[in-house]
VOGU-3710 file (C-alpha; in Angstrom, 3 decimals, decimal comma):
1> xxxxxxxxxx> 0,000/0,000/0,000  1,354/3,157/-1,196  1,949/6,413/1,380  -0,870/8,390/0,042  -2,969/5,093/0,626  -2,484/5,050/3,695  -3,027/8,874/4,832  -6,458/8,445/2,557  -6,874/5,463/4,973  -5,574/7,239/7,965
11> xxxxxxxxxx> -8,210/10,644/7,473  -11,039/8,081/6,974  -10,403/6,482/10,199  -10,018/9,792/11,851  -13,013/11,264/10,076  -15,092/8,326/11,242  -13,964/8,307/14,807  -14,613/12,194/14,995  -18,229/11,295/13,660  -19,013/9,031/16,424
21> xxxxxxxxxx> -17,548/11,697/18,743  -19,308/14,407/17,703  -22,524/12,446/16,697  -24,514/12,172/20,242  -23,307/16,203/20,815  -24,812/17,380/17,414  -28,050/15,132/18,818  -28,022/16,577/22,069  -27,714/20,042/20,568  -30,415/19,348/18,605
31> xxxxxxxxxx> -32,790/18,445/20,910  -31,717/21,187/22,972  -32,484/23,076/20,220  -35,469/21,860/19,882  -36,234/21,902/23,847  -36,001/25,516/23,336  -37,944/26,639/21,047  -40,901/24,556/21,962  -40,756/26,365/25,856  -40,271/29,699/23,816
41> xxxxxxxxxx> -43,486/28,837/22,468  -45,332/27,251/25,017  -44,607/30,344/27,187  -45,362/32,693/24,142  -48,988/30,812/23,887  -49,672/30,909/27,743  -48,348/34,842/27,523  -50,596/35,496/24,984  -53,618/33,354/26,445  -53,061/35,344/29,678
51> xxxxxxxxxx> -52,838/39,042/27,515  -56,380/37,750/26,099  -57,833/36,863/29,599  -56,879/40,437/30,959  -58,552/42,058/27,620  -62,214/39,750/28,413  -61,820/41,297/31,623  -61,077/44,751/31,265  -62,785/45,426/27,492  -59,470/47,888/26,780
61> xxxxxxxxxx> -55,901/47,332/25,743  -53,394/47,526/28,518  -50,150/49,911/27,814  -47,653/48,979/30,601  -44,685/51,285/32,055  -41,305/49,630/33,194  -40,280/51,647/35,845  -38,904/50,687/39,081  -38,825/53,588/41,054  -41,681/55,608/39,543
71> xxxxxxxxxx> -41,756/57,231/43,468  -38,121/58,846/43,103  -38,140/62,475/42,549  -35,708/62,894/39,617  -36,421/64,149/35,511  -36,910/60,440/34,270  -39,691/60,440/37,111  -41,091/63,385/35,788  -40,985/61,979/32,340  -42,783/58,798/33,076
81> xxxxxxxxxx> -45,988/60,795/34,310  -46,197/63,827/31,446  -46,027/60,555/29,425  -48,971/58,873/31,144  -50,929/61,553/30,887  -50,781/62,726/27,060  -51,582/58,730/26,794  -54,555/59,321/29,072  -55,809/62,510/27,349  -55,216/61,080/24,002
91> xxxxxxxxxx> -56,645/57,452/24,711  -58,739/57,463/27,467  -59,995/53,962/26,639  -56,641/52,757/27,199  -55,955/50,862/30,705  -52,159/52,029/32,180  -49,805/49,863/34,234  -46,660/50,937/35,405  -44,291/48,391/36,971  -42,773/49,354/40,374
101> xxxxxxxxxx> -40,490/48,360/42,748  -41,834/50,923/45,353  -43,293/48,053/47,962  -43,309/50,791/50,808  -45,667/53,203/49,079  -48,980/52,534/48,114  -50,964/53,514/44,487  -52,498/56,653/46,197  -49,493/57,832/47,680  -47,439/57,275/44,324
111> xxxxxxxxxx> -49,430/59,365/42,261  -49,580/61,645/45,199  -45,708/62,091/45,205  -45,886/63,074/41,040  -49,042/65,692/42,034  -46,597/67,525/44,646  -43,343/66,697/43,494  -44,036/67,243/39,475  -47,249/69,169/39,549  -48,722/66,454/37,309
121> xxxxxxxxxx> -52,229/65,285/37,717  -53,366/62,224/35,916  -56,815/62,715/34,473  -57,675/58,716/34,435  -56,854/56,137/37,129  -53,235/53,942/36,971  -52,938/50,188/37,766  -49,622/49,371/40,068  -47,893/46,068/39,553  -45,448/45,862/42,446
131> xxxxxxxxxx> -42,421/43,990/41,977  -41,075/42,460/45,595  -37,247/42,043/44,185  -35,807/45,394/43,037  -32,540/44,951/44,715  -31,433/42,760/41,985  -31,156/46,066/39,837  -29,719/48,078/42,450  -25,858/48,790/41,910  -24,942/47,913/45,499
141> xxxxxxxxxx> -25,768/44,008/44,161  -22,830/44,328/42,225  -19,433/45,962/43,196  -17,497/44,501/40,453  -18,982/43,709/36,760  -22,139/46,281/37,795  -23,134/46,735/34,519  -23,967/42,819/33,550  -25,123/42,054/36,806  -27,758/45,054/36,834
151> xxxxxxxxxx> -29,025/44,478/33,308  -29,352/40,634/33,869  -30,812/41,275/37,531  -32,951/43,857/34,919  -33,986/40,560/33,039  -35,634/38,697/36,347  -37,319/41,775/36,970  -38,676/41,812/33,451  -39,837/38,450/34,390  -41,778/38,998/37,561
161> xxxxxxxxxx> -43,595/42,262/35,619  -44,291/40,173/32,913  -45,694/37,077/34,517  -47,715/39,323/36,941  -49,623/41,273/33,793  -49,166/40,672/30,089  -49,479/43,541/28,549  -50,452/45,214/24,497  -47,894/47,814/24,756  -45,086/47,494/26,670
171> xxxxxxxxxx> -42,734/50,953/27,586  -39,493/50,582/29,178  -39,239/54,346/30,678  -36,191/53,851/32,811  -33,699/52,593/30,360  -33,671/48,663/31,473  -32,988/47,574/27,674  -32,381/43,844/28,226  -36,059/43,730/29,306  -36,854/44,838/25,324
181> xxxxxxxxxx> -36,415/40,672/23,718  -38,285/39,169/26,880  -41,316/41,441/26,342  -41,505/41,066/22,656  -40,565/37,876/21,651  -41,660/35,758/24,943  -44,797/38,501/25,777  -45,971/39,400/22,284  -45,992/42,497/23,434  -45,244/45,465/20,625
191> xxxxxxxxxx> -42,576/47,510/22,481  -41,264/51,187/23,273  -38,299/52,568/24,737  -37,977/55,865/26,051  -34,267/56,221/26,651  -32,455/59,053/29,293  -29,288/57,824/28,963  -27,682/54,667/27,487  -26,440/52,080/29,490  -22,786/52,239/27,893
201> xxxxxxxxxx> -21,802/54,725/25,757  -18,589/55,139/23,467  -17,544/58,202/26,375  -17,166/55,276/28,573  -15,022/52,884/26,226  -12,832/56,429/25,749  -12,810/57,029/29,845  -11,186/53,011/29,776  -9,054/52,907/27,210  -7,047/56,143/28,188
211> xxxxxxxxxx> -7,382/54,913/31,619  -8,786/58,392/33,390  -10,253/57,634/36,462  -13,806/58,590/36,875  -16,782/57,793/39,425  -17,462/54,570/37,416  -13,903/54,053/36,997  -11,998/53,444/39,987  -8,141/54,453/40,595  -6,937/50,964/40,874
221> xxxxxxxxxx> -8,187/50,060/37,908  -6,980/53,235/35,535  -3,724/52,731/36,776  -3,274/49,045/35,959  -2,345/48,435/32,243  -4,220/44,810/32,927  -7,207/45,797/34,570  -7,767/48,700/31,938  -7,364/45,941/28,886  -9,448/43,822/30,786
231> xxxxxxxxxx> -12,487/45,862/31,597  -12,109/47,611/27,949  -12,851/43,886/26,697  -16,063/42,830/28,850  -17,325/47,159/27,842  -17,019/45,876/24,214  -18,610/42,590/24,640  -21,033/44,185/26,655  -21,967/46,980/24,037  -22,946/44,310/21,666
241> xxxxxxxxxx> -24,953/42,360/23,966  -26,705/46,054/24,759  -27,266/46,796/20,911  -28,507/43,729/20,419  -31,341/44,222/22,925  -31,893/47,839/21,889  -32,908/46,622/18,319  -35,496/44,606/19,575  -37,894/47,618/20,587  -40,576/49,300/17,723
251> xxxxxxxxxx> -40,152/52,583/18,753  -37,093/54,379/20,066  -37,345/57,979/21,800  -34,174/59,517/23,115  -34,070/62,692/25,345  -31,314/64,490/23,716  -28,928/64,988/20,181  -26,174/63,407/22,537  -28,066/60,602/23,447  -29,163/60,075/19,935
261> xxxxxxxxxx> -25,999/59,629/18,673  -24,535/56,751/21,003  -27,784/54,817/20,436  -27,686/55,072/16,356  -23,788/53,623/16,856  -25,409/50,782/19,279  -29,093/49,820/18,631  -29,369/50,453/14,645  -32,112/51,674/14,502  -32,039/54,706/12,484
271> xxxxxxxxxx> -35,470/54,552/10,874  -37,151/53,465/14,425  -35,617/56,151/16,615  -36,311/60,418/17,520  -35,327/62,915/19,865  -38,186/63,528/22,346  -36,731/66,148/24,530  -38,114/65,818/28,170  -40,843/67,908/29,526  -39,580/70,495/31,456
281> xxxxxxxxxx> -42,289/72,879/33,308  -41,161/75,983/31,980  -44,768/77,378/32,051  -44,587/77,367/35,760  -42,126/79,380/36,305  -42,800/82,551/34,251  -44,670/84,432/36,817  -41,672/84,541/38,611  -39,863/88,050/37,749  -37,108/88,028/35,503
291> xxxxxxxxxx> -35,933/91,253/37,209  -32,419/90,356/38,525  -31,695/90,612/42,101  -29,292/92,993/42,449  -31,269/95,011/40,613  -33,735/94,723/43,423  -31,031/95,219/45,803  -30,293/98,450/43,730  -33,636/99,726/43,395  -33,964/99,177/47,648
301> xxxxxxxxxx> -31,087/100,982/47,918  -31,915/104,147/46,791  -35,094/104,233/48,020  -33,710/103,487/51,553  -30,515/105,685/50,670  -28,282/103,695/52,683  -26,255/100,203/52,131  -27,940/96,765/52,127  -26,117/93,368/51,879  -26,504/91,631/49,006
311> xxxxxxxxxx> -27,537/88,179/48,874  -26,589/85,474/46,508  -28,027/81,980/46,019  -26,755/79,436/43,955  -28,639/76,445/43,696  -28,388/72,611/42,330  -31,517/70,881/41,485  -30,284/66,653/40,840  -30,507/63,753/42,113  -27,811/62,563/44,965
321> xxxxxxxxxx> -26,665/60,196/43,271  -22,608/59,360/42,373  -22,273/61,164/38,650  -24,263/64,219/39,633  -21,122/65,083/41,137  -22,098/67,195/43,857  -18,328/66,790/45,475  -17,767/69,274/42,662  -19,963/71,640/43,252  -19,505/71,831/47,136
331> xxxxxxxxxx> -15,424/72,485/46,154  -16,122/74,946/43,114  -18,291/76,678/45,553  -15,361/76,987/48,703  -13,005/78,494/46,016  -15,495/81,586/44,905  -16,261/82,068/48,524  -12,318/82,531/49,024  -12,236/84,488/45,806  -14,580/87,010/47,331
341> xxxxxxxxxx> -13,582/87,105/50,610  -12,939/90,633/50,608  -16,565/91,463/49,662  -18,097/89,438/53,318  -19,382/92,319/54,648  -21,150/93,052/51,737  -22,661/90,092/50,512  -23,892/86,759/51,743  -23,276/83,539/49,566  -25,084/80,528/50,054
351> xxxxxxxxxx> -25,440/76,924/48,145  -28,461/75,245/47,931  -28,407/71,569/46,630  -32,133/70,428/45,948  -32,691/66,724/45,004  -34,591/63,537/45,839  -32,958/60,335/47,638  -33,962/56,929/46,199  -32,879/54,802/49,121  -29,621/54,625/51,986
361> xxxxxxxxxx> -26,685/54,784/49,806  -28,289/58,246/48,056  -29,009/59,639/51,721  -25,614/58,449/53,406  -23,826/60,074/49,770  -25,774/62,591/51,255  -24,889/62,319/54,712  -20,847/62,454/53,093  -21,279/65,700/51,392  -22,697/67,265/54,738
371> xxxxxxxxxx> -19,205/66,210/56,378  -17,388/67,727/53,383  -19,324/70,959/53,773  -18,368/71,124/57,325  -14,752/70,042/56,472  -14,356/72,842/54,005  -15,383/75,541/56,843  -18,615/76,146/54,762  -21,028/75,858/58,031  -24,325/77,264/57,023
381> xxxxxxxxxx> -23,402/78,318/53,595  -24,571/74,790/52,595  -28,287/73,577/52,572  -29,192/70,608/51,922  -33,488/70,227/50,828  -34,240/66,720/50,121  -37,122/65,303/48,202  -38,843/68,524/48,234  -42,419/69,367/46,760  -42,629/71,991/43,777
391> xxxxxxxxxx> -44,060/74,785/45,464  -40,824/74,411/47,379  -38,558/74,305/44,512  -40,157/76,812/42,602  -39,279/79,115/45,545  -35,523/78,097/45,796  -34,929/78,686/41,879  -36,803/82,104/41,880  -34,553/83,256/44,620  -31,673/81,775/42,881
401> xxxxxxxxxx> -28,930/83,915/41,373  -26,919/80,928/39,172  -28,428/77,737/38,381  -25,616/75,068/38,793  -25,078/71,688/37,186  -21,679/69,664/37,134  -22,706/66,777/35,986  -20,309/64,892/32,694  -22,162/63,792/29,530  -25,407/64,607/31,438
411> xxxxxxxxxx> -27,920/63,128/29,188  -29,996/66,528/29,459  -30,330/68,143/32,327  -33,956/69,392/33,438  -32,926/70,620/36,069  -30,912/72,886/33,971  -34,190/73,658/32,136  -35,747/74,974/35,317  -33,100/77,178/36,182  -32,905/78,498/32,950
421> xxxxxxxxxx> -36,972/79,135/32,807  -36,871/80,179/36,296  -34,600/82,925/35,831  -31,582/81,536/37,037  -28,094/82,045/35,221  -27,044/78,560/34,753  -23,447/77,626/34,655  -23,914/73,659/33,433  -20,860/71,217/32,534  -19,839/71,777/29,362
431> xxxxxxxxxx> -20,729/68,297/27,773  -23,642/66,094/27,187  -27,076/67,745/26,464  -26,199/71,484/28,413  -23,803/71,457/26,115  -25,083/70,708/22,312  -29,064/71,280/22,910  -29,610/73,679/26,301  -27,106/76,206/27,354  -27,179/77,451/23,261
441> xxxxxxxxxx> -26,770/80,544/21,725  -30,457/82,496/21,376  -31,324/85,328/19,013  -27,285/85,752/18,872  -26,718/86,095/22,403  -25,550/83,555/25,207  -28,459/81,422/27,624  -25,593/80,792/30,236  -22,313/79,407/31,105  -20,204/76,098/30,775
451> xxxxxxxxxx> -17,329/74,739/32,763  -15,303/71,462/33,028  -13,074/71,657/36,545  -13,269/73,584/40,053  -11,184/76,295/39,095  -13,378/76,617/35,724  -16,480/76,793/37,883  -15,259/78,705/40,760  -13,654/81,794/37,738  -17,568/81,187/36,168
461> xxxxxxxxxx> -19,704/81,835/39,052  -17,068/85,174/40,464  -17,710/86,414/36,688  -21,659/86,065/36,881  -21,745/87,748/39,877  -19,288/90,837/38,504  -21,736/91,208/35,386  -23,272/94,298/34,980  -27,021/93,411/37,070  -28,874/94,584/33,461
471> xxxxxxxxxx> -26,687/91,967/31,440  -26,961/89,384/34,275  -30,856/89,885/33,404  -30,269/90,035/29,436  -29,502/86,582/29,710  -31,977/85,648/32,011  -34,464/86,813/29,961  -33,207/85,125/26,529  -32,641/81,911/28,781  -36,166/81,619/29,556
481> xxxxxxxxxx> -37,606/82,463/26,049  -35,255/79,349/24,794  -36,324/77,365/27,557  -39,814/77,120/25,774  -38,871/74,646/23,259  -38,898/72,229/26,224  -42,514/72,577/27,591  -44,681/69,995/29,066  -46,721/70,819/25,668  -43,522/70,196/23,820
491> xxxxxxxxxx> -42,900/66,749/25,416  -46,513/65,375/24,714  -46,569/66,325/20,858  -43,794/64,717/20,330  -44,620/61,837/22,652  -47,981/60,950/20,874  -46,512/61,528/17,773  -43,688/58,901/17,933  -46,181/56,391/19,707  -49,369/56,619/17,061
501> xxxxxxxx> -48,287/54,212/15,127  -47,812/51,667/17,968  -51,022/52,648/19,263  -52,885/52,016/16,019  -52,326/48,932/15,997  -53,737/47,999/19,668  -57,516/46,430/19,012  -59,669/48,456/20,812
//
């Protein structure tokens, strides 16, 4: 037998022994395979059976809000509710559920929270589907690999909603995009997305990959050459696994141009997705005057003829949570006070940071910046109002002299809205939404500031406050007159619009 006999020989052997290897895991696969998409199915046709009970029983579609903590007081909150009720004015036939992890509050005291908090009255009742295990979403789950652990924690959650009410229409409102496939494909359900801010973004491959540290990327790992490979790897992997998820949903609204972009490079869905901007309510704060203060002060002056101290508030409206970067603002705001020292006896300074706590590790962050206050020999310069109801804030902003925001890549910034509508000269970070859709040139003149660093804030806030007091109110004034594009009337135009043709197709 010749050599290439016996190689021919050889491969056959080999080819026949790999065969009987391979043979019972191609079967197995198979019927794995097979295993699979007969459960898909099955729990596809019991979905579906259940979505058709609900509809005998109620007589009306059911459109169904993914939102764990509906109860927190922050812009996505304020969001979810505008949204509910441009549904509820536009389809009052229409039964709403909103998913919610808020097991200490009841229904009534929910929707009583968005009255006083948001000023936002629903017009038709709301149906709350509580959901006992909203720790598995919570970042404090997960110190290490937080993103994968939330969104698949985000998955189980998806489950429990979904197994608890079926619904037509399904909305994720709070950015929990792995919940998009288990909705439509194992629910039925059509599907929406309303997104604030995108889970990963290319900013936060950049932040790895040159290694700077930021609040989501600690020291130790920005100054290991390993570490920073490493976690630029599972980012990557993970950015397909989020794209993949994105491109499940019908309908894609984003809050801002800088959101738009990073979810056009991940989801792909160019012909599915528009930029809602958030409602914002501007149209409550116009009776305040837009008659600066130290104009007041000016005015009081010469009436009185004598010398009167001028105040100055600066206030923060965000959440206390980690990126807000209130550290920041606390620091920025020690280095103007030292920058004016000279001026004490002539003027009183004070910082006012106005947000809402979701749960212990927002009120000890909280509890942190209070020591840091005291640490910096700030005393009673700082307040701190938590959770506070509108009437409240709408007070704080019209006394307000800046409007400050520090936050990077904020997705938006409502907050920055308010100050802007509320007469406030904001001095936002300049990145993210302030910087490419809010604090904007209008009718060729400037709507605020922008800064990146302490020193950049601190030189910001001493300039406001050395402006001329009639071209400190200039920009007030064009401020609030751009701030209009972002009204609660705005918001629900654009809502509705981008959600008729999901609606359509719901069988009334």
């Amino acid at each position: 037998m010749s050599g290439h006999d016996q190689l021919a020989l050889c491969l056959c052997e080999i080819t026949r022994l790999l065969w009987k290897l391979l043979l019972p895991l191609v079967l197995l696969t198979l019927v794995l395979v097979a295993v699979l998409v007969l459960l898909v199915t099955g729990l596809r046709l019991w979905f579906q059976s259940n979505r058709a009970a609900r509809r005998a029983r109620d007589g009306r579609p059911t459109v169904a809000f993914f939102h764990p903590y509906c109860h927190a007081g922050g812009g996505g909150e304020r969001v979810l509710w505008c949204a509910i009720r441009a549904l509820q004015n536009r389809y009052p036939e229409v039964n709403v559920v909103v998913y919610t992890g808020d097991l200490e509050v009841s229904g009534a005291q929910i929707l009583d929270g968005a009255r006083r908090r948001f000023n936002v009255a629903l017009p038709g009742p709301v149906e709350f589907v509580f959901l006992a295990h909203r720790v598995l979403v919570e970042p404090s789950l997960f110190p290490h690999f937080t993103l994968l652990g939330q969104s698949v924690g985000s998955v189980f959650l998806g489950w429990d909603a979904l197994t608890q009410c079926v619904p037509d229409l399904y909305v994720d409102s709070m950015g929990y995009a792995f919940t998009l496939p288990l909705f439509r494909y194992l629910g039925g359900c059509s599907v929406a997305s309303y997104v604030h801010y995108p889970t990963i973004s290319t900013d936060m491959l950049s932040v790895v990959s040159e290694r700077n540290p930021r609040f989501n990327n600690a020291d130790y790992i920005s100054n290991n050459l390993f570490l920073s490979a490493a976690k630029l790897v599972y980012y990557c992997l993970f950015a397909v696994l989020y794209g993949a998820a994105g491109s499940c949903s019908h309908v894609v609204m984003v809050n801002s141009s800088w959101t738009l972009d990073h979810i056009l490079a991940l989801w792909r869905a160019r012909d599915r997705t528009c930029v809602v901007y958030p409602p914002c309510p501007v149209e409550h704060f116009t009776d305040i005057p837009i008659l600066d203060q130290e104009e007041e002060e000016e005015e009081k002056e010469e009436e009185e003829g004598g010398d009167r101290k001028r105040r100055y508030s600066v206030v923060s409206v965000a959440q206390f949570r980690p990126e807000k970067d209130h550290r920041l603002q606390i620091r920025a705001f020690k280095k103007l006070v030292d920058r004016r020292a000279a001026l004490q006896g002539r003027e009183t300074l004070r910082l006012v940071l106005i947000g809402g706590c979701r749960d212990q590790e927002d009120r000890d962050r909280v509890l942190m910046l209070r020591g840091l206050s005291q640490e910096l020999g700030l005393g009673e310069r700082v307040e701190f109002r938590l959770n506070v109801p509108f009437d409240e804030l709408k007070r704080e902003l019209a006394a307000a002299t800046i409007g400050l925001h520090t936050m990077w890549n904020e997705h938006f910034g409502i907050g920055v809205v308010e100050c802007m509508a509320a007469g406030a000269v904001v001095l936002a970070h300049k990145s993210g939404g302030p910087r490419r859709d809010i604090v904007v040139p209008f009718e060729g003149g400037a709507t605020g500031f922008l800064a990146e660093d302490e020193d950049g804030y601190a030189d910001a806030m001493d300039r406001i406050l050395r402006l001329p007091a009639a071209a400190r109110t200039e920009i007030r004034r064009r401020a609030r007159q751009s701030a209009a594009r972002f009204s609660d009337r705005e918001f629900e135009n654009c809502f509705l619009a981008a959600m008729e043709p999901l609606m359509n197709t719901l069988e009334r």
